[in-house]
VEXNU-535090 format. One record per residue (C-alpha): x, y, z. Coordinates in pm, whole numbers, plus 50000, padded with zeros to 5 digits. Layout:
# VEXNU-535090
XYZ/...
***
This chain:
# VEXNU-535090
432226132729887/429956146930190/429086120930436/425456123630568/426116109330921/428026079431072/426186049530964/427666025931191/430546017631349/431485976531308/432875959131625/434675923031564/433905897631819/434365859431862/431125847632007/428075871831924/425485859832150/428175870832407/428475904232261/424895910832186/423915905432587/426955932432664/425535956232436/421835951732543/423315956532915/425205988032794/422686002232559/419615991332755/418055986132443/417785948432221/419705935631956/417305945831651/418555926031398/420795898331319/421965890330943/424255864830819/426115883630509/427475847630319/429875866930079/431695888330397/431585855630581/430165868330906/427035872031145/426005906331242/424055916431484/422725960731531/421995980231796/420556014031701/422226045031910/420616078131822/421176077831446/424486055131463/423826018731466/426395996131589/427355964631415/428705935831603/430965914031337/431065877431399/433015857931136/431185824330995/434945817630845/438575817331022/440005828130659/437075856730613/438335892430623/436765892231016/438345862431111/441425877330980/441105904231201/440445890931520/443205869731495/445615895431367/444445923231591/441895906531842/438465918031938/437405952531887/436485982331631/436605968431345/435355998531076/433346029331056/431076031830780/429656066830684/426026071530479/426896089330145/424296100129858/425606082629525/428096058129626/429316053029282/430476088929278/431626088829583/434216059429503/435086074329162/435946107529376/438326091629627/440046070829339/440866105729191/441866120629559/444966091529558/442766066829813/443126033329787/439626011429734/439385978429840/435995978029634/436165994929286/432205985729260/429275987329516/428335955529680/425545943829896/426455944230242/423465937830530/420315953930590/420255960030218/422685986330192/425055993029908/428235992830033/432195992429972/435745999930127/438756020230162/441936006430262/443376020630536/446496020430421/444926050930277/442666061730541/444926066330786/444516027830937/441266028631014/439166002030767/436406028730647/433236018830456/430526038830232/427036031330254/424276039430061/420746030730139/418896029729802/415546028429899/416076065330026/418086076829728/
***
């Protein structure tokens, strides 16, 4: 597996209208895009920096995997999520390096990507996610 670039990195935040005006401040650029992704149970929201994006994470659901984490761990970096050519492959090849996925199939994540997850109880702790953008495959 050869990562193309960082994709994004995912923040987790309680109110994202909050977050978004930070970011815009920060950035100086706007919010692009905001998603609600009904299966993850959140509300994202992407700034674009260079050719990383960053995701703000906004659960819709205490019990969702983001609501989870905030109240586990609190605000703050959530995942990192790295572009990769054939995503199928590219599970299949960590599966057979000993790494533990949370996703054993692609799934649809936002902004139409194809997407799944390691654990990080097999990445070291950090939550990481594969993305593949099929209309540039």
């Amino acid at each position: 597996m050869k990562p193309t670039h960082i994709e994004h990195i995912g923040i987790a935040v309680k109110q994202l209208d909050e977050a978004i005006s930070y970011y815009e401040k920060l950035l100086g650029t706007k919010c692009y895009a905001i998603e609600e992704v009904k299966d993850q149970r959140v509300r994202t929201a992407f700034f674009k920096v260079g050719q990383t994006k960053i995701e703000l994470l906004e659960s819709t659901d205490p019990e969702g995997p983001v609501g989870k984490f905030i109240e586990k761990k609190g605000e703050g970096i959530h995942h990192i999520a790295f572009a990769v050519n054939g995503l199928e492959d590219a599970l299949a090849e960590a599966k057979n390096e000993g790494i533990k996925l949370i996703d054993e199939q692609p799934r649809k994540g936002a902004e139409g990507l194809h997407i799944a997850f390691l654990h990080p109880k097999s990445t070291f702790g950090v939550l990481t996610e594969l993305c593949e953008d099929k209309n540039k495959s």
